[in-house]
Structure formats: structure tokens, C-alpha cells
ROKEFI-435339 format. One line per field, with one value per residue: y, z, x of N, C-alpha, C in turn. Coordinates in nm, 3 decimals. Each point is the difference from the previous one (the first is absolute). Layout:
N
n.py <- Y ...
n.pz <- Z ...
n.px <- X ...
ca.py <- Y ...
ca.pz <- Z ...
ca.px <- X ...
c.py <- Y ...
c.pz <- Z ...
c.px <- X ...
END
This chain:
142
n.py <- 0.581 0.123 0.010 0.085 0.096 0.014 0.077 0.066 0.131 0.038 0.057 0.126 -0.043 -0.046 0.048 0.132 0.035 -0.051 0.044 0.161 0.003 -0.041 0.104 0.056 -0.029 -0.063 0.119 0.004 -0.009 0.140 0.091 0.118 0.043 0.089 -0.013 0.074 -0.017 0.123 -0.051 -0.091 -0.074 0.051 -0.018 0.047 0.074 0.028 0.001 0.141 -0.046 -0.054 0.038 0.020 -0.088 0.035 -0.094 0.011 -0.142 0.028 -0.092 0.032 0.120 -0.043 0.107 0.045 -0.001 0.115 0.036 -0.030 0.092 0.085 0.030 -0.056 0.074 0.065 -0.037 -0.009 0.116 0.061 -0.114 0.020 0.135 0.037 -0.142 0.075 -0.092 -0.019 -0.154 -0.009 -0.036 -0.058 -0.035 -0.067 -0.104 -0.063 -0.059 -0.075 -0.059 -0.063 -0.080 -0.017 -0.035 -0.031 -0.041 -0.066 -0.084 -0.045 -0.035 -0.013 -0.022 -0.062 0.037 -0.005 -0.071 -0.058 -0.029 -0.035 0.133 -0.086 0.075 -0.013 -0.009 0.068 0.026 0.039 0.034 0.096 -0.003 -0.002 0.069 0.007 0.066 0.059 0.073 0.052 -0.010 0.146 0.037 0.027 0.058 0.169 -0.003 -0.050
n.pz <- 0.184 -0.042 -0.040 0.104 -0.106 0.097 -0.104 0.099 -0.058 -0.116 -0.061 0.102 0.096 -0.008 0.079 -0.005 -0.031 0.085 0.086 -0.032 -0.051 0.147 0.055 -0.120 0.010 0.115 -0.039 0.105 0.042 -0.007 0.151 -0.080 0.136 -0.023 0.061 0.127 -0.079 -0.064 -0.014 0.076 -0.057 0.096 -0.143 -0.071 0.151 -0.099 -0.167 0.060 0.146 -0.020 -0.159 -0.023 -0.115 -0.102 -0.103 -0.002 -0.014 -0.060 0.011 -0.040 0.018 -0.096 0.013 -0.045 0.024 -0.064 -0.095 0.038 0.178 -0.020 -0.134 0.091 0.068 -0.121 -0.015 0.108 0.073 -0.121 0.055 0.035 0.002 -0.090 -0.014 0.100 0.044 -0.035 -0.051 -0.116 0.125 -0.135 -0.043 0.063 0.030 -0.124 -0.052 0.147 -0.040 -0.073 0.117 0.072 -0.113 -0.075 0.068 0.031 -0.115 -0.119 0.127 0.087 -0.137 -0.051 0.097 0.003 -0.119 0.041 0.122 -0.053 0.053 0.063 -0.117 0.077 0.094 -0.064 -0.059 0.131 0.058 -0.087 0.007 0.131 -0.001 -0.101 0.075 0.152 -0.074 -0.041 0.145 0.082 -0.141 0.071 0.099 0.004 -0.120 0.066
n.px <- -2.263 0.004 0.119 0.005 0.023 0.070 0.017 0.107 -0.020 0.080 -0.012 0.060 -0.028 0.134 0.024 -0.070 0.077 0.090 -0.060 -0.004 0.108 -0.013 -0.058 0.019 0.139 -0.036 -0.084 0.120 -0.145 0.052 -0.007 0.066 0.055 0.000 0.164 -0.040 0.145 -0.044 -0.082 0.061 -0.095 -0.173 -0.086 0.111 0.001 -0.154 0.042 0.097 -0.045 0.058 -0.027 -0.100 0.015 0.018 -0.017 -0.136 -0.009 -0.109 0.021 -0.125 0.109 0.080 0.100 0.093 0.158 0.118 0.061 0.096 -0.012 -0.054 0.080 0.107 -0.129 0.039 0.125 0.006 -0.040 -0.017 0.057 -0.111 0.073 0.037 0.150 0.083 0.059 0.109 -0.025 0.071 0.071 0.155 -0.063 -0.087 0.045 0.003 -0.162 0.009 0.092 -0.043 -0.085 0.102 0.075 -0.120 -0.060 0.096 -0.024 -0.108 -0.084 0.089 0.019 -0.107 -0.002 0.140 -0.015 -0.140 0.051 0.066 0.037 0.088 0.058 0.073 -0.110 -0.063 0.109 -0.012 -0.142 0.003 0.191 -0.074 -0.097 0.089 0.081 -0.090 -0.071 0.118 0.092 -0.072 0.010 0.084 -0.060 -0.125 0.049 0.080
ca.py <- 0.135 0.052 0.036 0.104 0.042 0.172 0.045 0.124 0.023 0.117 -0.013 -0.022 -0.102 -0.122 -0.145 -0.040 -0.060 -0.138 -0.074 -0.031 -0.074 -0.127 -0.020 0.032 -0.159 -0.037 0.043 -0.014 0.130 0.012 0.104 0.053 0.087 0.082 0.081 0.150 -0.067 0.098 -0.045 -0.153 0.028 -0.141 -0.154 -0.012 -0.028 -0.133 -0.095 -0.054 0.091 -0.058 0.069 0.110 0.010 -0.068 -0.073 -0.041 -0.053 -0.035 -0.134 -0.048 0.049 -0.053 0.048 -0.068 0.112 -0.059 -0.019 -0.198 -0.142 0.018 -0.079 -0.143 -0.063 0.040 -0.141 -0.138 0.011 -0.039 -0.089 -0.091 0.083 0.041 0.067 0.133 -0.039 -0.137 -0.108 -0.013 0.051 0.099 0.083 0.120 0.093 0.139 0.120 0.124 0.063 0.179 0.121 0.048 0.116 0.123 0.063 0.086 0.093 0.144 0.077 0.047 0.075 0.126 0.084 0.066 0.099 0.127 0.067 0.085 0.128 0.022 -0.078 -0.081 -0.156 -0.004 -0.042 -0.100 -0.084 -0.014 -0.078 -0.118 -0.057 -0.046 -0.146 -0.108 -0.019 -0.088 -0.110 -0.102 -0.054 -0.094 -0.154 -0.063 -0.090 -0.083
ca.pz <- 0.031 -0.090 0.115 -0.023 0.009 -0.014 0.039 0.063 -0.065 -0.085 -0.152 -0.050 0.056 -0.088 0.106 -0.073 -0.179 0.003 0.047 -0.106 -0.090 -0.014 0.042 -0.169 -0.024 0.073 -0.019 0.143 0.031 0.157 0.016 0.053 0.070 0.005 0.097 -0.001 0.129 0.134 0.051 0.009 0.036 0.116 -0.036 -0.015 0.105 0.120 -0.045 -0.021 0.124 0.030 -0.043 -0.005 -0.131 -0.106 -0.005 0.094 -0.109 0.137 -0.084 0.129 0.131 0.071 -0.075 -0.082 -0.029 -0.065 -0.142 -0.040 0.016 -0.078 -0.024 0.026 0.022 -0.100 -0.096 0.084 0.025 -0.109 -0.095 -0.130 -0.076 -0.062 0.127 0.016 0.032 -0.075 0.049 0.046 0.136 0.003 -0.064 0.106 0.123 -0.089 -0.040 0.091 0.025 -0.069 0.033 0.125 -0.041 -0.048 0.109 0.051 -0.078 -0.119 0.072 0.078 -0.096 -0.034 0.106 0.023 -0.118 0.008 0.107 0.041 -0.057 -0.074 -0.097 -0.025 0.076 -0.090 -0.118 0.066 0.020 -0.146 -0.058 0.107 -0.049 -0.136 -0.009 0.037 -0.106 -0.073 0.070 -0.008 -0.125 -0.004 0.086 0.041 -0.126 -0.021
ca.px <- 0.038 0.127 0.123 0.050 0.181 0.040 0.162 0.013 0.144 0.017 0.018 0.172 0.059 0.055 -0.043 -0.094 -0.004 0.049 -0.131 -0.121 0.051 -0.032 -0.164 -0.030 0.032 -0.072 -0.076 -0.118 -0.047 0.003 -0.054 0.098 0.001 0.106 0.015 0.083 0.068 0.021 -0.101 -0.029 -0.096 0.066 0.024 0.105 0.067 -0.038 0.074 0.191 0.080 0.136 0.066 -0.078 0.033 -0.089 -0.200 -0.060 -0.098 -0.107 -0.093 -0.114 -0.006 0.128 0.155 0.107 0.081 0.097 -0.094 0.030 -0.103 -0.131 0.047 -0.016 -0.103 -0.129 0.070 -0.023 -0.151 -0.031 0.088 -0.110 -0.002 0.152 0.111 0.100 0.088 0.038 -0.056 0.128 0.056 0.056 -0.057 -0.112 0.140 0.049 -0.075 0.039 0.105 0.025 -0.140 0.042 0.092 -0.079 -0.067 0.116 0.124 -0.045 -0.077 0.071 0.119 -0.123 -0.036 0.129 -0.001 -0.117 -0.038 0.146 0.000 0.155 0.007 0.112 -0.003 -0.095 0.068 0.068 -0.066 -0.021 0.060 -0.004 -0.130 0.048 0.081 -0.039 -0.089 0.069 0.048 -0.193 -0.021 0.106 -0.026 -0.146 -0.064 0.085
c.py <- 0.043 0.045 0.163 0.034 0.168 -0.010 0.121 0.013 0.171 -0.049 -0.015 -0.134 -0.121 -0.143 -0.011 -0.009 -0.154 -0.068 0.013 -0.081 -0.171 -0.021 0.029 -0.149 -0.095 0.005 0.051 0.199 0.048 0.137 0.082 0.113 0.136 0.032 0.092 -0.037 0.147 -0.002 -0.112 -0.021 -0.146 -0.129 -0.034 -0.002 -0.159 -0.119 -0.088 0.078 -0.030 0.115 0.094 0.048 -0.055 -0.059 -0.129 -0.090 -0.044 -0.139 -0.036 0.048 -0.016 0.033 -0.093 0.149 -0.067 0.020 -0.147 -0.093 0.018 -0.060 -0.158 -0.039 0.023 -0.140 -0.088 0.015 -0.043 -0.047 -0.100 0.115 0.021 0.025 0.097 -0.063 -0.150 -0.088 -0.071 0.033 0.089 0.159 0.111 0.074 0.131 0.120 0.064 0.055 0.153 0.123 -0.012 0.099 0.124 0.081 0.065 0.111 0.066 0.075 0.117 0.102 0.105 0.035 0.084 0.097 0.102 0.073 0.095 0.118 0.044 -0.072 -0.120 -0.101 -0.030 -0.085 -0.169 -0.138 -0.085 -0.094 -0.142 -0.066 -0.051 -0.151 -0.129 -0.060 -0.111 -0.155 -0.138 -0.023 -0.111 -0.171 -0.081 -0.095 -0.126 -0.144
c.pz <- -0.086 0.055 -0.007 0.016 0.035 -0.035 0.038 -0.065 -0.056 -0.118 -0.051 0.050 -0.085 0.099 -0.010 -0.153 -0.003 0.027 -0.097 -0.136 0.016 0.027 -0.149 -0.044 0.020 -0.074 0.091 -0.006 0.153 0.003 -0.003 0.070 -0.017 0.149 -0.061 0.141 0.088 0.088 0.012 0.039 0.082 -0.039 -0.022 0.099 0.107 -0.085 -0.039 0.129 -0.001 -0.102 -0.062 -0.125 -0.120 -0.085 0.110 -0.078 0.193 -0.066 0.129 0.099 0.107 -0.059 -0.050 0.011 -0.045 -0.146 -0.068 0.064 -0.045 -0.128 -0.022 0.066 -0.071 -0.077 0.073 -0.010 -0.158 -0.070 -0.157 -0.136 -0.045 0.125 -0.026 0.027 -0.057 0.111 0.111 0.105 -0.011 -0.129 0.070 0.080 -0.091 0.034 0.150 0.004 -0.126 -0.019 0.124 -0.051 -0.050 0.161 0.079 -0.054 -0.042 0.041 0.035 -0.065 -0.046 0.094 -0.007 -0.145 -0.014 0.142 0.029 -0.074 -0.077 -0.119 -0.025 0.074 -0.097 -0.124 0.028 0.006 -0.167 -0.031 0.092 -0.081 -0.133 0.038 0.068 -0.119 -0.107 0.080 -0.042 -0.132 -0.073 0.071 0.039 -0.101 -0.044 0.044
c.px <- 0.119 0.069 -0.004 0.122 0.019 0.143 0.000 0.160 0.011 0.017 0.170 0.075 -0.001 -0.076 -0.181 -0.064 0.021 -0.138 -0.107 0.025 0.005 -0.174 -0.011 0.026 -0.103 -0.173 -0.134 -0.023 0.009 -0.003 0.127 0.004 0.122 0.024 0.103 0.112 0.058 -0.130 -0.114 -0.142 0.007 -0.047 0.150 0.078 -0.066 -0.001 0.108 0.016 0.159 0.063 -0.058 0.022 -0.084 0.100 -0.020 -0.106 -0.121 -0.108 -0.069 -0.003 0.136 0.096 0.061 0.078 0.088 -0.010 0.066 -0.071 -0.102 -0.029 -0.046 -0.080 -0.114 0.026 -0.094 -0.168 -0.045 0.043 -0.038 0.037 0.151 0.046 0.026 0.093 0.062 -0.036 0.182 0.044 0.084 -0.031 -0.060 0.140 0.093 -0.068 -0.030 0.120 0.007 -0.125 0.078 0.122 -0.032 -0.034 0.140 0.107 -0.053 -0.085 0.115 0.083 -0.099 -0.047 0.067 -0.034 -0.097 0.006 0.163 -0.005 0.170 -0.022 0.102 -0.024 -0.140 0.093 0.102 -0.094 -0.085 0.057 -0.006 -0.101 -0.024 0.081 -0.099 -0.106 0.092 -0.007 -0.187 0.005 0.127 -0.032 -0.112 -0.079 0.081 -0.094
END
């Protein structure tokens, strides 16, 4: 039997780029779903009830939320195929640690830059989002 895959997601979302970028990695084929998150459709509420968010990877019929754990169970589930993730303990612990800084900070600073209407928390958040960009290229390749 072949596995089926849904992902439930948008196109703008970084957290699902993260996923399709490892299901591309990977070379696995799977079905992609667009939601409309002003309007949830109810595979998506009867696939993430707890948060009612995307992406949503569905393999055989069974969720996965989160887009790291997702992620790390695309690593694990198809593991016979190019890691995503270093073999190394502390290595791998890097590489969450700066897909967890990305997800708090630079998520968080670009929000602030495209969704704020003052220009000055707009200029403010510019120069946040440079530096954290600097700090991640300063440390995440080391």
C-alpha cells in the first residue's frame, strides 16, 4: 500500500513552506490542500481540534501538527531518504534550536513589519529583524 500524504496549509505561511520544503527534500508525493484560515474548513478543525491551525501533514489518515514536528517525523518516517536533520545529538539540538529562534523571533518581528500601520514600529521592527538575521548568520552555521 502507498502512503498517502495531505498537507493542509497556505501558500504564505513560513511554517508551511518548512514542510513542503522537507516533503520536496524527501521526494515524497503528497496531496496539497489550501485552507482559507478565515474560514476553516472541517477537515482542518477535525484535524488540529486543540489549535485549529495549519500545517497539518495527514499520513494514512492520522495528523501530525506543528510544522517541526512535522518535520521530524517526515525525518524519522522516511528515513531510508536524505536526512533533514544532522545525525549528531548535538548538532540536531542546534538545528532545533535555531528553527525554534526563527519561529519566535523572526516570525514575530515580521509580523510586526507587514501587519503594523505606524511607520515607526514598522522601521523599528526592520532594524529588529536585521539584527536578529545578523545574530542567526553569525551563529546558525558554526
Amino acid at each position: 500500500m502507498a502512503d498517502e500524504i495531505v498537507l493542509l496549509s497556505t501558500w504564505p505561511s513560513p511554517f508551511g513552506m518548512r514542510v513542503r520544503v522537507a516533503l520536496a527534500e524527501k521526494g515524497l508525493k503528497y496531496e496539497y490542500r489550501e485552507e482559507d484560515l478565515r474560514n476553516k474548513s472541517p477537515l482542518l478543525l477535525l484535524m488540529n481540534p486543540v489549535h485549529k491551525k495549519i500545517p497539518v501533514l495527514i499520513h494514512n489518515g492520522k495528523p501530525i501538527s506543528e510544522s517541526m514536528i512535522i518535520v521530524e517525523y517526515i525525518d524519522e518516517v522516511w528515513n531510508h531518504k536524505s536526512p533533514l536533520l544532522p545525525t549528531d545529538p548535538f548538532q540536531r539540538a542546534q538545528a532545533r534550536f535555531w528553527a525554534d529562534y526563527v519561529d519566535k523571533k523572526l516570525y514575530d518581528i515580521g509580523k510586526k513589519i507587514i501587519w503594523s500601520t505606524k511607520e515607526e514600529e514598522q522601521e523599528t521592527g526592520k532594524k529588529e529583524f536585521l539584527e536578529c538575521l545578523k545574530a542567526f548568520g553569525r551563529r546558525a552555521w558554526r
